[in-house]
C-alpha positions in Angstrom: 52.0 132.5 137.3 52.0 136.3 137.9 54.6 138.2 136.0 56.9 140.1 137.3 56.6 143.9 136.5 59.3 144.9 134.0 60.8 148.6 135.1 61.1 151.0 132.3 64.9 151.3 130.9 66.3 154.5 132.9 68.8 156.4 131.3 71.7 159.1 132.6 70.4 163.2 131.9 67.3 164.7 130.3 67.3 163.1 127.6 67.5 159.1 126.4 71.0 158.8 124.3 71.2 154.9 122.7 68.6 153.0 121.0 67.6 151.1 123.9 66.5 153.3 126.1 64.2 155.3 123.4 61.9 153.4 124.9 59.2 155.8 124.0 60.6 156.1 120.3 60.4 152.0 120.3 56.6 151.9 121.0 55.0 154.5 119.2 51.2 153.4 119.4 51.5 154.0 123.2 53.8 157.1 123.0 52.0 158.8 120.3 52.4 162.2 121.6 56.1 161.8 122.3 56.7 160.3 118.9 55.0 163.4 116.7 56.8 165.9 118.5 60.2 163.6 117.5 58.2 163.7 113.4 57.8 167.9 114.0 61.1 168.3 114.7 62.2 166.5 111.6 63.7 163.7 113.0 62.9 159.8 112.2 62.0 157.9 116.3 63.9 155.0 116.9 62.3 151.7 115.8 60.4 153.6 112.7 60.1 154.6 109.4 58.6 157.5 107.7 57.7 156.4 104.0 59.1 158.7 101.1 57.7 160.1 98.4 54.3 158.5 99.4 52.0 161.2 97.5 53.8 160.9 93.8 53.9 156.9 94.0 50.4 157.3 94.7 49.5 160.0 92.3 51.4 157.7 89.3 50.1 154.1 90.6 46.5 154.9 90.2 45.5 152.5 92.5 42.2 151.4 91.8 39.9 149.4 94.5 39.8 145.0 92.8 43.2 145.1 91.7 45.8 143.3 92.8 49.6 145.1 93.7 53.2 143.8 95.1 54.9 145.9 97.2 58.3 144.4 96.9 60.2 145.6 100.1 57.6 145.8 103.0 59.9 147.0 105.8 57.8 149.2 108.2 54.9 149.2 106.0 54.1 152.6 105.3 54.0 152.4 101.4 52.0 149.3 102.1 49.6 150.4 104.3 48.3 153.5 101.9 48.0 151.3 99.0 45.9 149.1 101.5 43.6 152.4 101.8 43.4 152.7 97.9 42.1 149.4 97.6 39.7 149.9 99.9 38.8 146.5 101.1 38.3 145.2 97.6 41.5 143.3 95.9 45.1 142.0 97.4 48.3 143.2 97.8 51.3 140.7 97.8 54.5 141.9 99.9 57.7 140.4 100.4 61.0 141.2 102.8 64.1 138.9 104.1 63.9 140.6 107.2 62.2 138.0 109.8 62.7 140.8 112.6 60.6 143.5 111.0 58.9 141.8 108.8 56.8 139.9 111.8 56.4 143.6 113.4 55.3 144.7 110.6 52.7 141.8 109.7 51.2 142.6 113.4 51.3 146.5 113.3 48.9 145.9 109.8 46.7 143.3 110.8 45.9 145.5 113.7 45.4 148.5 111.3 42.4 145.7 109.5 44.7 144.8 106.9 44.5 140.9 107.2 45.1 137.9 105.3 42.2 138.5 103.1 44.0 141.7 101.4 47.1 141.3 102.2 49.9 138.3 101.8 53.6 138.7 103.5 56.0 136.7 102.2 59.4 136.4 103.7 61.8 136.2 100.2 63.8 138.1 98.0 62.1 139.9 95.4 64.7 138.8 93.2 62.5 135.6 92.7 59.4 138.2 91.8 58.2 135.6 89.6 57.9 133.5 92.8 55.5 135.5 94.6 52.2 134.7 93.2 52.8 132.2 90.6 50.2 132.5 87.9 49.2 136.5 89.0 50.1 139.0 86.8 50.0 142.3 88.9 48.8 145.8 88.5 51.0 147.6 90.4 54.3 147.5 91.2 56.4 149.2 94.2 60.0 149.0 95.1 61.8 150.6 97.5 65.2 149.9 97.6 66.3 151.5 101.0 66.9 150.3 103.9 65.0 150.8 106.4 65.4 153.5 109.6 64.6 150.3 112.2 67.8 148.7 110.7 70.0 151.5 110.5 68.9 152.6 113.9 69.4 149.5 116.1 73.3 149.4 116.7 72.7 145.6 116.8 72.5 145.1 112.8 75.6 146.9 112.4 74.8 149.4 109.6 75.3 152.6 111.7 78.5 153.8 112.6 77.1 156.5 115.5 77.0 153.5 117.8 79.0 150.4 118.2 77.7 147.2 117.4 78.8 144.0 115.6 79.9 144.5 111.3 77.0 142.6 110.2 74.8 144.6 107.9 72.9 141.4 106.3 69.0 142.4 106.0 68.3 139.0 106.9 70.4 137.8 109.6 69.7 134.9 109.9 71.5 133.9 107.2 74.7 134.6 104.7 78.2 135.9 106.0 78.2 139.4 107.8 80.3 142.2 106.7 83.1 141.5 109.3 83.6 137.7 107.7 83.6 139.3 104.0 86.0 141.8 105.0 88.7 139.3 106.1 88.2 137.1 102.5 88.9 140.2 100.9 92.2 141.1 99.3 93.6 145.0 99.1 92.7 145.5 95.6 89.1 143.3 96.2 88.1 146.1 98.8 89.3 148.6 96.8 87.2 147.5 93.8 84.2 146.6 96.0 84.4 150.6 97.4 85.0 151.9 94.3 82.0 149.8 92.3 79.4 150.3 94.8 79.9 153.5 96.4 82.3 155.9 94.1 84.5 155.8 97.2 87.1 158.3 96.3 89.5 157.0 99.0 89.0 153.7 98.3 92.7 152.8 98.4 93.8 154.3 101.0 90.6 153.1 103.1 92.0 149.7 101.9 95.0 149.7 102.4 94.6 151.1 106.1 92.0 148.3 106.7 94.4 145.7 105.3 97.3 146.9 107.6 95.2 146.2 111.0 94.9 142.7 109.4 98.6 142.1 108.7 99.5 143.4 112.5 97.0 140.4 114.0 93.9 143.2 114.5 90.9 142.7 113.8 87.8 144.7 112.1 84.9 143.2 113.5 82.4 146.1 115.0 81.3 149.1 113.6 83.1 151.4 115.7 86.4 149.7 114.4 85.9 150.5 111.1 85.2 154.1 111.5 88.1 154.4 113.3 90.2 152.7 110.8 88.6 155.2 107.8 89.1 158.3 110.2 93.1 157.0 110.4 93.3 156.3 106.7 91.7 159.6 106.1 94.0 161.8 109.3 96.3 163.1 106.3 93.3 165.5 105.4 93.0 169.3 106.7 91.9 169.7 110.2 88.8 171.8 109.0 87.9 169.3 106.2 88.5 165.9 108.0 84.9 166.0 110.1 82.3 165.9 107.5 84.8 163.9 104.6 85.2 161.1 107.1 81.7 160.9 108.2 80.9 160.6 104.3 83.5 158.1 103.8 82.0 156.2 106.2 78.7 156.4 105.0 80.1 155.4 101.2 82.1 152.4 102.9 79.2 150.9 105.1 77.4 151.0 101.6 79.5 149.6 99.5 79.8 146.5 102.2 76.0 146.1 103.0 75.5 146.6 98.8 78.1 143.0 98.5 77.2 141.5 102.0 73.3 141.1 100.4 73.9 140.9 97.0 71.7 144.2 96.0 72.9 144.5 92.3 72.5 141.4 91.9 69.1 141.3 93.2 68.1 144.3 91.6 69.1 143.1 88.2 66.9 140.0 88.6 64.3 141.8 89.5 64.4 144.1 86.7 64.9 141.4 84.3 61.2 139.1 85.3 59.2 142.2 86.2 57.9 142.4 82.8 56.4 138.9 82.8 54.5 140.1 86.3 52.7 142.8 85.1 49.2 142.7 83.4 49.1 145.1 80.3 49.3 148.8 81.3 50.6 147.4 84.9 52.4 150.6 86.6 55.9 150.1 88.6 57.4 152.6 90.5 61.3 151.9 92.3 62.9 154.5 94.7 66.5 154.5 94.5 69.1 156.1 96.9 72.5 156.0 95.0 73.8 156.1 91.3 74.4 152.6 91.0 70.9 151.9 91.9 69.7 154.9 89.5 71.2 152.8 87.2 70.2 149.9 86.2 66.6 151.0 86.5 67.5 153.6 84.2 68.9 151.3 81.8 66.3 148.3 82.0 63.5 150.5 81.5 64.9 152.3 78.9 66.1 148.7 76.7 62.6 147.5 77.2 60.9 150.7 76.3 62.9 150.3 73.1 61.9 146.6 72.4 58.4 147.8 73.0 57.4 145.9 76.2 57.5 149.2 78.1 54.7 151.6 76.7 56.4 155.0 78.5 59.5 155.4 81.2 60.2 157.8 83.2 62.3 160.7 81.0 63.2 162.1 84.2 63.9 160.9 87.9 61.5 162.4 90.4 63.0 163.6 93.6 61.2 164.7 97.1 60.1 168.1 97.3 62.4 170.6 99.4 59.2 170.3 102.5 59.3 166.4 102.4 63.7 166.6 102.6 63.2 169.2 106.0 60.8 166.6 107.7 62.7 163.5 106.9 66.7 163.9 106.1 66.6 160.3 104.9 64.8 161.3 101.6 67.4 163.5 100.4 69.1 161.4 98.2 65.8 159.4 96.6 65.0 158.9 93.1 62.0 157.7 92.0 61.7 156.3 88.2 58.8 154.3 86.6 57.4 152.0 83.9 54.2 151.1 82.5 53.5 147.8 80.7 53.0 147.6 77.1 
């Protein structure tokens, strides 16, 4: 059966406005042109992600062709596809993500690159269970990036932007768990308040609370993005006209954090990880992790550091690493990174 020609999304003016008609920004392997002009300006197209701090992970991995690596949060697959080119053909690389949307994108965009089931395994899991990944393998090289990715914070439909509206859902694997909208309404005033306060050093955490626990008790309802900007932006109206634009949109930012951070378990996660890495790696086995907020920052900090002192960690990082002032211009997402590393005993 023939099938029927599928017309191009149209959108109102010159240029497209939401995600879905960035059509061009959505399929960059046919739009290639469009899509560097979109990476000149500085800007990150719809539907990708521009890998951060790709050169220094590089420079301190050392990957070597033969050996074997675990990237630990695939996403788009930009880390993982220039540690494919170090190992050039010879050796595997294991990576895992609990996103079945991208990860399956991803899988495809990389076999297509050459980089196929013979040097490279995808596993959809949490890299809490890193022990999991390749029983028996003891790896050497180590890479996690603990952002999310631009796809998901692009796409209204996952619920962790608050430019568009869209469902409060912000799980990284949706198929599974209870969104942000359903953990909101178990939540008692002082629960959010500690949740905000814990995972994003929300500094209006109580009144942000106590606003969102006042739609509850008048029979509203929190349950799309959009609602709970406009929930912050009322809890927040007592501000200076002059300040309130920019404090909100931070707030915001802080408060969709703090509820993704709980909604998926990220400390949690991260702390497990942290805790078996050491049994994955081979002796002198490097690991790099990018953070993107203090919390993060951390617990890396301090795991590395404890195991540095009970000898299992040869050298730490003293110091994060942060993106150079050229890399920050050309992708805004990488202001906030930190990258810190370990190498095995």
């Amino acid at each position: 059966m023939e099938q029927a020609h599928k017309r191009r999304v149209r959108y109102q003016g010159t240029h497209p406005r939401n995600y879905r008609e960035k059509y061009k920004e959505l399929n960059p392997e046919k739009y290639q042109s469009d899509v560097e002009k979109i990476l000149k300006s500085g800007k990150t197209p719809a539907g990708m992600h521009i890998p951060i701090m790709v050169n220094e992970i590089l420079d301190f991995l050392q990957i070597q062709p033969g050996q074997i690596g675990y990237d630990a949060t695939l996403g788009y697959g930009g880390h993982t596809r220039r540690m494919l080119e170090k190992l050039q053909g010879e050796g595997h690389l294991y990576a895992t993500d609990v996103d079945p949307l991208e990860s399956e994108k991803t899988r495809v965009r990389l076999e297509g690159l050459g980089f196929g089931s013979e040097l490279l395994t995808i596993r959809r899991m949490n890299f809490a269970d890193v022990d999991q990944v390749a029983p028996g393998v003891l790896f050497d090289f180590v890479l996690a990036d603990l952002g999310i990715s631009s796809m998901q914070i692009d796409n209204p439909e996952r619920g962790f932007t608050f430019k568009y509206d869209g469902p409060l859902d912000l799980r990284l694997d949706p198929s599974s768990g209870m969104t942000a909208a359903q953990r909101l309404r178990e939540l008692d005033e002082e629960e959010l308040t500690a949740m905000l306060v814990e995972n994003s050093d929300e500094p209006y955490a109580t009144r942000i609370s106590h606003a969102v626990m006042q739609v509850y008790r008048r029979g509203g309802s929190v349950d799309t993005t959009r609602q709970l900007a406009a929930v912050i932006e009322g809890a927040l109206s007592f501000l200076p006209a002059k300040d309130r634009r920019e404090t909100v949109k931070k707030s915001c930012q802080r408060t969709f954090q703090a509820l993704r951070i709980d909604v998926n378990s990220e400390f949690e996660v991260l702390y497990a990880f942290l805790e078996k890495l050491p049994g994955v790696l081979k002796p002198g086995g490097r690991v790099a992790v990018l953070t993107f907020h203090s919390g993060e920052d951390r617990l890396v900090k301090k795991a590395f550091q404890r195991y540095q002192r009970d000898g299992i960690y040869q050298a730490v990082a003293d110091e994060v690493i942060r993106p150079s002032a050229e890399e920050c211009f050309q992708n805004p997402r990488a202001r906030s990174t930190k990258l810190r590393w370990a190498i095995r005993a």
